[in-house]
C-alpha positions in Angstrom: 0.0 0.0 0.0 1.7 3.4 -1.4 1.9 6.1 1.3 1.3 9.2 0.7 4.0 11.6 2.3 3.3 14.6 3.1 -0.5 14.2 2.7 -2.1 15.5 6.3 -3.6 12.3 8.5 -6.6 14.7 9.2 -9.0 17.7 9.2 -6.7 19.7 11.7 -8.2 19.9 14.9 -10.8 17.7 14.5 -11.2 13.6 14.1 -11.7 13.9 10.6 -9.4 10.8 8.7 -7.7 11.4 5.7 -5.3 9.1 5.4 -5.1 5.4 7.5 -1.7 4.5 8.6 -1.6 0.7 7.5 -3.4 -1.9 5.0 -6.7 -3.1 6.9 -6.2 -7.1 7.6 -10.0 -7.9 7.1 -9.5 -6.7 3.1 -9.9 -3.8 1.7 -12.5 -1.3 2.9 -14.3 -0.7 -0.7 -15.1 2.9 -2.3 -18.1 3.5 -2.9 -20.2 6.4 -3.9 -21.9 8.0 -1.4 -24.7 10.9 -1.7 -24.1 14.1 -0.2 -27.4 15.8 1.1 -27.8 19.7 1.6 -28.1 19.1 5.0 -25.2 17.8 6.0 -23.5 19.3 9.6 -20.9 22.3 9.2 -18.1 20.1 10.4 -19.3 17.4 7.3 -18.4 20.3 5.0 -15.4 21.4 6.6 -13.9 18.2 6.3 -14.7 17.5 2.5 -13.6 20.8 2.1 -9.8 20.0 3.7 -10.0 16.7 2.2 -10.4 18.3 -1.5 -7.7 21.4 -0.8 -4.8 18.7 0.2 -5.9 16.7 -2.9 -5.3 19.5 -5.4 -2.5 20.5 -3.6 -1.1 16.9 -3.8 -2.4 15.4 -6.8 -4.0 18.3 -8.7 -4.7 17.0 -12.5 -2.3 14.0 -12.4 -3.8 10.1 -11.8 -2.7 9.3 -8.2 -2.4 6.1 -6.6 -5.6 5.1 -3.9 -2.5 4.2 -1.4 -3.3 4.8 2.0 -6.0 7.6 1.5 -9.3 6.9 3.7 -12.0 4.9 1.7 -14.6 6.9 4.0 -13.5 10.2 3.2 -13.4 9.2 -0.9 -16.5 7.4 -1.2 -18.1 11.4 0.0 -16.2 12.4 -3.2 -16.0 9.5 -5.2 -17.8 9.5 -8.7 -18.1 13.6 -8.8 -15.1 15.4 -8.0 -12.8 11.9 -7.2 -12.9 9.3 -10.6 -11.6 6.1 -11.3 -8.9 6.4 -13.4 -9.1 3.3 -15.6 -12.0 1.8 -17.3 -11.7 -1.6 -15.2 -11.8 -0.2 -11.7 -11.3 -2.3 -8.7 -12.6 -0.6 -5.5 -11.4 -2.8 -3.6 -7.8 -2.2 -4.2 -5.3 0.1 -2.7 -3.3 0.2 -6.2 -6.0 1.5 -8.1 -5.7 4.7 -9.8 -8.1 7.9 -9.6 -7.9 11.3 -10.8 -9.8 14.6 -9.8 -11.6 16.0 -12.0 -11.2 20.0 -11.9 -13.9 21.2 -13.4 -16.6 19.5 -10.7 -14.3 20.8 -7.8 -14.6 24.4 -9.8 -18.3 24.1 -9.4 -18.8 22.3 -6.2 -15.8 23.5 -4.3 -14.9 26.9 -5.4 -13.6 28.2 -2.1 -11.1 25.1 -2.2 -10.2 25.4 -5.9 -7.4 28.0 -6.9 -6.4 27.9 -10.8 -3.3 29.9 -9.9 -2.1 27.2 -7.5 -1.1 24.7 -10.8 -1.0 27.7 -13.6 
């Protein structure tokens, strides 16, 4: 499982996961696509919001390994802003690629997204 250095472990402050710190021995905790209602608690947002920033900064518009990031906190983003990289995707697999797409964290992140952090 490909660790991501330098990606935070968390929301700062808060119990927010991003990252897990080794492979889970029952399998692999699949990702799945989860829907995000309108009225989802402040703290919710915060942490999708940190979760997306340190993405971008990270990974930006290159395909990035899924490694040790948290299946929970992709599955929020997963199928929207998060993609499977590959036709033939396997979510229960820590190797599998993904990729962000820009344009849907443009529209559903704009506080988060900077075009001048990349341009």
């Amino acid at each position: 499982m490909m660790k991501h250095r330098g990606f935070p472990s968390r929301l700062p402050g808060t119990d927010y996961q991003f990252t897990i710190r080794r492979p889970n021995p029952k399998g692999v905790t699949p990702i799945i696509v989860r829907e995000r209602f309108r009225d989802r608690k402040p703290a919710d947002k915060r942490a999708d919001n940190g979760f997306v920033r340190a993405l971008l900064e990270q990974f930006w518009d290159q395909p990035f390994e899924r490694g040790n990031l948290d299946a929970g906190r992709l599955s929020w983003l997963f199928g929207r802003e998060v993609k499977a990289y590959e036709d033939q995707f396997d979510a229960r697999s820590y190797e599998e690629k993904l990729i962000l797409d820009l344009n849907v964290i443009k529209i559903n992140f704009p506080e988060t997204f900077d075009s001048d952090q990349r341009g």
